[in-house]
SERO-4910 file (N, C-alpha, C, O; in steps of 0.05 Angstrom, whole numbers):
BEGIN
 pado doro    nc1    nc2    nc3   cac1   cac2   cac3    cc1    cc2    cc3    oc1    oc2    oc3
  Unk    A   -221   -281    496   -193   -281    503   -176   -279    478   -183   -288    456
  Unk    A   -151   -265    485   -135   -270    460   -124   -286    445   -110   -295    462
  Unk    A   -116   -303    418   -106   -322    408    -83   -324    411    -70   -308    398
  Unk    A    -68   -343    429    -43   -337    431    -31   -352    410     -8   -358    416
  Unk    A    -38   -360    387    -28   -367    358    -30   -342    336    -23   -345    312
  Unk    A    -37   -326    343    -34   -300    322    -28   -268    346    -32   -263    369
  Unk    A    -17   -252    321    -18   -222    339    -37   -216    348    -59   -225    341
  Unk    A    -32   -196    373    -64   -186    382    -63   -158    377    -43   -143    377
  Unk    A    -86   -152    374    -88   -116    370   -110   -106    387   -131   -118    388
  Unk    A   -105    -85    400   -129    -75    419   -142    -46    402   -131    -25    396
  Unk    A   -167    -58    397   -184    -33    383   -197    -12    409   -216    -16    424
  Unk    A   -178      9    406   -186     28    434   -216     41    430   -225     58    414
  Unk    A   -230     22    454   -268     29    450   -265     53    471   -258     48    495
  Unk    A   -270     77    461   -280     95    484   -306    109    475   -305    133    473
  Unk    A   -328     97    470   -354    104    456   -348    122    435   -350    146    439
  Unk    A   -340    112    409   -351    128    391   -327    121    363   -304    127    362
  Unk    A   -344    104    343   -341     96    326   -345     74    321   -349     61    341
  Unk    A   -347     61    299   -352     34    283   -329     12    288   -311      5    273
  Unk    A   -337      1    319   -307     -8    321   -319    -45    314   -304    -63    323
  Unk    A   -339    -53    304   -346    -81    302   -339    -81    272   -331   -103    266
  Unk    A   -340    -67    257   -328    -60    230   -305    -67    223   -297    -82    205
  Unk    A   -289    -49    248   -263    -53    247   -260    -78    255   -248    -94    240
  Unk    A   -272    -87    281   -258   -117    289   -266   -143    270   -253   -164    270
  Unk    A   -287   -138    256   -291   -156    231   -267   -150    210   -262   -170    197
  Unk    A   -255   -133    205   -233   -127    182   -213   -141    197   -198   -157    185
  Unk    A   -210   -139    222   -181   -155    234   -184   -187    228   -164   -201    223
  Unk    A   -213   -198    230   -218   -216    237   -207   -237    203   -198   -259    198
  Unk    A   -214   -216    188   -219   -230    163   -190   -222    164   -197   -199    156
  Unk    A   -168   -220    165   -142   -218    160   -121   -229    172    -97   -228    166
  Unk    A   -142   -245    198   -128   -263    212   -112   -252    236    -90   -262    242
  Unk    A   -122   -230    251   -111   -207    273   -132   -212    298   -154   -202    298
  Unk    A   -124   -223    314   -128   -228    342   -141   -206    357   -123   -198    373
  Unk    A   -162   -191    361   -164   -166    369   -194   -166    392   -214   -179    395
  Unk    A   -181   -145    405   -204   -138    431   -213   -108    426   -202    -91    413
  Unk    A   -242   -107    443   -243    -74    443   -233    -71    477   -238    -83    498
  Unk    A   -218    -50    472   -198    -45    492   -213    -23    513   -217     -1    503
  Unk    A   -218    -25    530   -226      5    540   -214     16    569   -223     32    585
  Unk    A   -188     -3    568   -170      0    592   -143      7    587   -137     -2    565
  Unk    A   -123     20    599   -100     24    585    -84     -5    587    -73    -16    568
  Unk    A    -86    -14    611    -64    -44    618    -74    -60    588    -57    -69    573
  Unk    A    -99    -61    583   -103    -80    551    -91    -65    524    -82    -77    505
  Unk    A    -94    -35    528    -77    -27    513    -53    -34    505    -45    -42    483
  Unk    A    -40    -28    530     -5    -32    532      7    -60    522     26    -66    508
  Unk    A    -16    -80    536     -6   -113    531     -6   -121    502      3   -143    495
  Unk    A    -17    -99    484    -29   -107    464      1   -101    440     18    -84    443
  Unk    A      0   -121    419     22   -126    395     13    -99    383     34    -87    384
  Unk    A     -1    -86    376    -23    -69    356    -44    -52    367    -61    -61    383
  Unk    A    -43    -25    357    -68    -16    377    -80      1    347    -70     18    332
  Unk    A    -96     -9    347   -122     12    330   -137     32    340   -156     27    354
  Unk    A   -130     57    335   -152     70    342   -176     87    320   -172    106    306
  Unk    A   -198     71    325   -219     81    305   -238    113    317   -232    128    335
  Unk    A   -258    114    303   -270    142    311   -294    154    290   -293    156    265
  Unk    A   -305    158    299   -337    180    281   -336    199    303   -319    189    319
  Unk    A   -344    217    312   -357    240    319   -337    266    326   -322    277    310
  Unk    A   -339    271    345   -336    307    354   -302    290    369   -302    267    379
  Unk    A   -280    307    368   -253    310    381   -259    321    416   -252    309    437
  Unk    A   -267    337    414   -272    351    450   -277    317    468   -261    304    481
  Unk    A   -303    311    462   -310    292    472   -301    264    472   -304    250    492
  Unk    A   -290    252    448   -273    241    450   -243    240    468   -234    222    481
  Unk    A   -234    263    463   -209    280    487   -213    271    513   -199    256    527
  Unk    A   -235    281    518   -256    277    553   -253    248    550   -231    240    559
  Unk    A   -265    234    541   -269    204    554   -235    190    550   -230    172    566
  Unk    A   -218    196    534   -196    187    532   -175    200    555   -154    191    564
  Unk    A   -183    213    558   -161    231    584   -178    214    610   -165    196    622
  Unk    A   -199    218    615   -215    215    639   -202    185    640   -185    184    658
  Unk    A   -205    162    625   -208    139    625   -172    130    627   -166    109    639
  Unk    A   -148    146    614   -123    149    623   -118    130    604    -98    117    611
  Unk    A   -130    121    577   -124    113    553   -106    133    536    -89    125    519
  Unk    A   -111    156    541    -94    178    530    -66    174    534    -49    175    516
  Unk    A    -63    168    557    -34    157    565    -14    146    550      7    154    539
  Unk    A    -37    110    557    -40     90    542    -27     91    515     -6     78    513
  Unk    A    -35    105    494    -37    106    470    -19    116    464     -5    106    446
  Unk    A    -11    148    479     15    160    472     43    130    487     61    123    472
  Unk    A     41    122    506     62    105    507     73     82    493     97     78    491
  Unk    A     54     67    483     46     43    466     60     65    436     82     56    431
  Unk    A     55     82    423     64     90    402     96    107    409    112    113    392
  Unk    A    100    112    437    120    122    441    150     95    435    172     97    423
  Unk    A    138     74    447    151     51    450    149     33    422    152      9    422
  Unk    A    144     46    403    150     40    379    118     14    371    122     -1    352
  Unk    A    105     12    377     78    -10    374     64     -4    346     49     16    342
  Unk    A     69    -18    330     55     -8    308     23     -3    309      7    -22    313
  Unk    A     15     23    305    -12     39    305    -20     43    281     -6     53    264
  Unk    A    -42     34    279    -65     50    257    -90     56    273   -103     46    292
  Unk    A    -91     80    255   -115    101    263   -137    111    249   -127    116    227
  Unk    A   -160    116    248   -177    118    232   -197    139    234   -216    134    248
  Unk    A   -196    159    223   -218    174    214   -212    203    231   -196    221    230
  Unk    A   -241    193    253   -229    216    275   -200    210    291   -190    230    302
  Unk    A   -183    182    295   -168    174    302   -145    184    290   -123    183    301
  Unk    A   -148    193    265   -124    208    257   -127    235    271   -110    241    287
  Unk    A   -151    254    265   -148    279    284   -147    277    314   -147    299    327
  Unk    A   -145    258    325   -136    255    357   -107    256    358    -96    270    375
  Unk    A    -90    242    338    -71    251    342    -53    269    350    -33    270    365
  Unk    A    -71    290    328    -52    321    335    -50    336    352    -59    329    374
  Unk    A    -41    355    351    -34    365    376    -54    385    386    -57    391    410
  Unk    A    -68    396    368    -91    419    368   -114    410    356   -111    400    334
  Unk    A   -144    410    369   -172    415    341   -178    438    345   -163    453    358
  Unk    A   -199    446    334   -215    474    327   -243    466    327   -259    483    320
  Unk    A   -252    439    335   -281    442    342   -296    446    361   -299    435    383
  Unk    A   -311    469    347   -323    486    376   -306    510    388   -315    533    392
  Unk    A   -280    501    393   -261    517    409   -236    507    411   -233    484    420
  Unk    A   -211    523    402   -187    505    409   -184    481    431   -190    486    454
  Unk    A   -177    461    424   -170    440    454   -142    428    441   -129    432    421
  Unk    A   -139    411    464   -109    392    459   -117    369    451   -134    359    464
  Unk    A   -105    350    424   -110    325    423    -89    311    432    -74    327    444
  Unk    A    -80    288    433    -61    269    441    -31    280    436    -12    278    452
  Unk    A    -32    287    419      4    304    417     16    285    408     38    282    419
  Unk    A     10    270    391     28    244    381     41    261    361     63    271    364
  Unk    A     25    264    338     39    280    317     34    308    312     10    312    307
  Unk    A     57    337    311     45    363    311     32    369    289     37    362    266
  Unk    A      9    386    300     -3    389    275    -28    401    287    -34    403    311
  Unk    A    -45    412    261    -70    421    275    -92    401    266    -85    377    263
  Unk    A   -126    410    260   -145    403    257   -155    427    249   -151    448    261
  Unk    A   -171    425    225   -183    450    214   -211    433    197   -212    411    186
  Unk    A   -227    449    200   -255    443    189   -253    453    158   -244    473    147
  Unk    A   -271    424    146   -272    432    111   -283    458    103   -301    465    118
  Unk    A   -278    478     82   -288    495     71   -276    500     48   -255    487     44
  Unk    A   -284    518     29   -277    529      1   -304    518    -18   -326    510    -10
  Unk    A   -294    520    -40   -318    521    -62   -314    492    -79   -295    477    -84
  Unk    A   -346    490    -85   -340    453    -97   -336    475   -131   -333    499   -134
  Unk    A   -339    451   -152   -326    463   -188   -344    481   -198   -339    488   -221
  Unk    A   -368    493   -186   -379    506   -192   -375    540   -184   -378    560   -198
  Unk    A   -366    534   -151   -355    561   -143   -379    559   -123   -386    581   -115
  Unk    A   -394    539   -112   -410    548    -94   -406    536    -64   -400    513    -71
  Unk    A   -404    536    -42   -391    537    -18   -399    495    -17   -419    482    -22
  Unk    A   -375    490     -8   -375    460     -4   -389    451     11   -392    462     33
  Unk    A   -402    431      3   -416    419     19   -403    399     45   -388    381     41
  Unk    A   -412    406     69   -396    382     89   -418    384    115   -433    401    125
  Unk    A   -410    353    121   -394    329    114   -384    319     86   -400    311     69
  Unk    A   -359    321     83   -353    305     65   -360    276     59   -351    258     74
  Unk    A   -376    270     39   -390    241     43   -379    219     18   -390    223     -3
  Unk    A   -367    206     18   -373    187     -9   -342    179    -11   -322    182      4
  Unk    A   -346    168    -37   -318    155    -54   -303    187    -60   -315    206    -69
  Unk    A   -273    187    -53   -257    205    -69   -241    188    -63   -241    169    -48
  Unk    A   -213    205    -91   -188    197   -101   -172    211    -64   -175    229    -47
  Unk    A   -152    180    -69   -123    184    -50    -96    175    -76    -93    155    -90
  Unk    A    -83    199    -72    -73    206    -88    -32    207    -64    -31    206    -39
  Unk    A     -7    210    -83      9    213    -62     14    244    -66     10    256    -87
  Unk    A     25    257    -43     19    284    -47     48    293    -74     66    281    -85
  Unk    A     37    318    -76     51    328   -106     89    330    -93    102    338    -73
  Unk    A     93    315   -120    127    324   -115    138    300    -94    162    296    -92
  Unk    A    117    284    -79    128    264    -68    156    250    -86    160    254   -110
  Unk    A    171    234    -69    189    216    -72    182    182    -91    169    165    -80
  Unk    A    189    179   -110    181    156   -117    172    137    -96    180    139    -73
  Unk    A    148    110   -104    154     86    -86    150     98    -51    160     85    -33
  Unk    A    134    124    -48    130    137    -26    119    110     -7    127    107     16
  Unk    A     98     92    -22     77     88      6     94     48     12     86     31     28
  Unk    A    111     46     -2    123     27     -2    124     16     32    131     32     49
  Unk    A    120      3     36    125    -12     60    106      4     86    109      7    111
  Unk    A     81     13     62     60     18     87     25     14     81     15     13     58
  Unk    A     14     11    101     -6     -2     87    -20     19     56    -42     13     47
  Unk    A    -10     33     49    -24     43     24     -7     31     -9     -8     35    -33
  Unk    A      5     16      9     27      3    -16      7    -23    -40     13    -34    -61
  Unk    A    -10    -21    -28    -31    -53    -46    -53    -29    -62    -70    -35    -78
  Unk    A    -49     -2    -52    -67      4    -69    -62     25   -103    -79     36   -117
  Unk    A    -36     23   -105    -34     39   -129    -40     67   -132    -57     77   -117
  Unk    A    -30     81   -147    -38    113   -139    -61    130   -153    -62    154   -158
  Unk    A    -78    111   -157   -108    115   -161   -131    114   -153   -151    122   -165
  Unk    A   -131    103   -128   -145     89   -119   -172    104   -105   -167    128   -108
  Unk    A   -196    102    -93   -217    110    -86   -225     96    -66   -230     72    -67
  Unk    A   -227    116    -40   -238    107    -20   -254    115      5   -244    138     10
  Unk    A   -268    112     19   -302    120     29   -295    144     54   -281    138     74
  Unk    A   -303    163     51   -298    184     69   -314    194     80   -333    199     67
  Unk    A   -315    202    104   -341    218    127   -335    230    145   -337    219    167
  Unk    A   -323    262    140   -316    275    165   -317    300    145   -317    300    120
  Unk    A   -316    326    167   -316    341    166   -298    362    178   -304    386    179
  Unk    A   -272    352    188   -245    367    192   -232    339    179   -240    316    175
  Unk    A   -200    361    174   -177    347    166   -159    358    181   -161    378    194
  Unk    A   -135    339    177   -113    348    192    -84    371    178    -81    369    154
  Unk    A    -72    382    188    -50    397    177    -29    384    191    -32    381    215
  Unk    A     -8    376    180     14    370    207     36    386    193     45    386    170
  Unk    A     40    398    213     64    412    224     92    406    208    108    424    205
  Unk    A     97    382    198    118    371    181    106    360    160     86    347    165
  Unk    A    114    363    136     99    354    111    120    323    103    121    311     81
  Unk    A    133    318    122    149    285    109    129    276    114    118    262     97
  Unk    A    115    281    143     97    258    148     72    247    132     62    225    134
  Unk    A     67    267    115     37    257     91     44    241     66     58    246     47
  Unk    A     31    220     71     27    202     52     11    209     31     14    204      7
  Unk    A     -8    221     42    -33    212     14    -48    250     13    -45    264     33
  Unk    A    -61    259    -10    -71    280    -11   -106    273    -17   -111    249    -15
  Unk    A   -121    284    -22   -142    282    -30   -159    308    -39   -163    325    -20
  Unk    A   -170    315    -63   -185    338    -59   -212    338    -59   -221    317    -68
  Unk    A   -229    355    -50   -255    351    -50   -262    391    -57   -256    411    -45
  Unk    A   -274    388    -78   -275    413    -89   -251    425   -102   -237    415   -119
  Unk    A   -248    452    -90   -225    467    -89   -214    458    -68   -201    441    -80
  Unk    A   -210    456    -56   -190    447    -27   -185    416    -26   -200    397    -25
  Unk    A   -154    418    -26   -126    392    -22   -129    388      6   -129    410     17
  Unk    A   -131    367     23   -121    359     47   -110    336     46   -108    320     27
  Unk    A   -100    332     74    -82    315     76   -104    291     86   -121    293    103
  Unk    A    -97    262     64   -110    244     78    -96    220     88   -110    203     99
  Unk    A    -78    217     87    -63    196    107    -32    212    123    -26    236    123
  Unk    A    -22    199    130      0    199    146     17    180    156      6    161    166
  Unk    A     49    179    158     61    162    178     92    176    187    106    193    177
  Unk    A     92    159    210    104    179    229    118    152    245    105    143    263
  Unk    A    143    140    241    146    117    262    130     89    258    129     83    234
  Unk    A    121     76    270    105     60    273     68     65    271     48     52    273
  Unk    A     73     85    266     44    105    261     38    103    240     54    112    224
  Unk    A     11     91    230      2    103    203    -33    111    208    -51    100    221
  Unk    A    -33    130    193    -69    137    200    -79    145    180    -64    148    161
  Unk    A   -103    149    177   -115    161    154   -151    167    154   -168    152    163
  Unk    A   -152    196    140   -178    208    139   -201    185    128   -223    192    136
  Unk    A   -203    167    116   -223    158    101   -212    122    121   -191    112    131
  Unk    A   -245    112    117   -245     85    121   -249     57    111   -268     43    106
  Unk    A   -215     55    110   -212     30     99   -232      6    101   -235     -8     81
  Unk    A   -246      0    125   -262    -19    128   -292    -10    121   -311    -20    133
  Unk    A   -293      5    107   -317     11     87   -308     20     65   -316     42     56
  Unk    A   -289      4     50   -275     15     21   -265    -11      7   -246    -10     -9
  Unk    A   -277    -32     11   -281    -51      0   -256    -69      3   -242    -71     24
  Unk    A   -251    -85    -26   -231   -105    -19   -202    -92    -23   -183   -107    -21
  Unk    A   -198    -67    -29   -171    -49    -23   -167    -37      2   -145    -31     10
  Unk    A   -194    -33     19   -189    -23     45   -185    -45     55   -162    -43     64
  Unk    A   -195    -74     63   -184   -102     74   -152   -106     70   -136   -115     86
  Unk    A   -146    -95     39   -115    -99     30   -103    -86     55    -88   -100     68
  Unk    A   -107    -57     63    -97    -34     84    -93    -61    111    -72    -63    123
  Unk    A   -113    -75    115   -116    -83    148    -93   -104    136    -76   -107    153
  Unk    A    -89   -117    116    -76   -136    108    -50   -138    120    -39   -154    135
  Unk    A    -41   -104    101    -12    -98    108     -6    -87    134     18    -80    137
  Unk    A    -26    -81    161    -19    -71    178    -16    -99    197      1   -102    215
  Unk    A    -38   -117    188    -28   -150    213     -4   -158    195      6   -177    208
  Unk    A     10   -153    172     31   -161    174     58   -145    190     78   -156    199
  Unk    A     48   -109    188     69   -106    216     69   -107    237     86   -100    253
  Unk    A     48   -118    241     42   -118    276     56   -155    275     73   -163    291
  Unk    A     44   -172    253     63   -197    258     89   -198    262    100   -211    280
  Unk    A    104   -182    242    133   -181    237    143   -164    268    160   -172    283
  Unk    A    126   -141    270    141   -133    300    141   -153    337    151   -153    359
  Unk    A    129   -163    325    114   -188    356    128   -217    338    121   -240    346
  Unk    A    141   -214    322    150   -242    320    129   -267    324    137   -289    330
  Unk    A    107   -263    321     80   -276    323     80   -283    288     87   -265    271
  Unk    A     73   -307    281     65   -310    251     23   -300    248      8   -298    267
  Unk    A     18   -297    230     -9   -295    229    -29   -322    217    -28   -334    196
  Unk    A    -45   -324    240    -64   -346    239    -85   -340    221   -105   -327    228
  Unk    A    -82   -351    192   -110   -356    179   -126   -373    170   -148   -366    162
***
């Protein structure tokens, strides 16, 4: 059951991702959280996480079928502070390309495009992208960009654990927070958009700077629910 002495956050379980990971990162930050796999727990919820590893199509399917799709677009429509993770950032958009064009959630426009180009040698990249790389704020950004979002504890050097093999493009470039390169090719690795923040790499496998990330997100989900946080 939920703590009704701290925020609650519903980690949306629709098979597929590391969501005990995640609910251990809430746990250690003092965030009240369920795995959600209904929309009504969605909706009730201060915070909704949505995590993710594998293929977009199928993910799509079980989130439409199950009417979490909904869910998720309403809860972020209605202002609920969201973080998203990995494949949870490419659900967002509005388009993937794996396998075959489909529709993702339509939260934020944008596409999904699969890694390619040449790593420093000139020979075709290797992917999955696997390991530690630099998140960086994108070029020409605004001073003090990540200020008042969870990428604000990490300084603009920072290194953190990545495992996918599409990234996202969105449609509006205010929305990117963070860049990252891997070879020759720049993508976009975070984002925010509203109450939205997401990002390509996972904080809860990036040590005690990715914990910092869950840090600053139970403090907006506290500050928005007027809930203090229990630790």
């Amino acid at each position: 059951m939920p703590d009704p002495r701290s925020p609650h956050v519903a980690i949306v379980d629709y098979g597929m991702g590391n969501l005990y990971s995640v609910q251990r990162a809430c746990d250690h930050v003092g965030l009240s959280s369920e795995l959600a796999t209904s929309p009504e727990r969605v909706l009730a919820a201060d915070g909704v996480i949505l995590p993710g590893v594998g293929a977009m199509p199928q993910a799509m399917d079980v989130l439409d079928r199950t009417g979490l799709s909904d869910a998720i677009r309403a809860a972020a429509a209605g202002g609920t502070p969201t973080f998203a993770v990995c494949l949870g950032l490419q659900l967002l958009m509005r388009e993937g390309s794996e396998f075959s064009p489909h529709a993702g959630l339509g939260i934020i426009d944008g596409i999904v495009a699969r890694l390619s180009g040449a790593d420093d040698v000139g020979s075709p990249l290797r992917v999955p992208h696997i390991g530690w790389n630099r998140v960086e704020p994108p070029a020409g950004a605004a001073p003090r960009l990540w200020d008042d979002t969870p990428l604000a504890p990490l300084g603009v050097d920072a290194y953190m654990y990545f495992v996918h093999s599409y990234y996202v493009v969105p449609a509006d470039p205010g929305v990117v927070l963070a860049t990252t390169r891997y070879g020759n090719t720049e993508f976009c690795s975070a984002v925010r958009q509203g109450a939205i923040f997401a990002c390509q790499f996972h904080p809860e496998r990036s040590g005690p700077l990715g914990l910092s990330m869950y840090e600053s997100f139970a403090a907006a989900v506290s500050a928005a629910a007027s809930i203090p946080l229990s630790r």
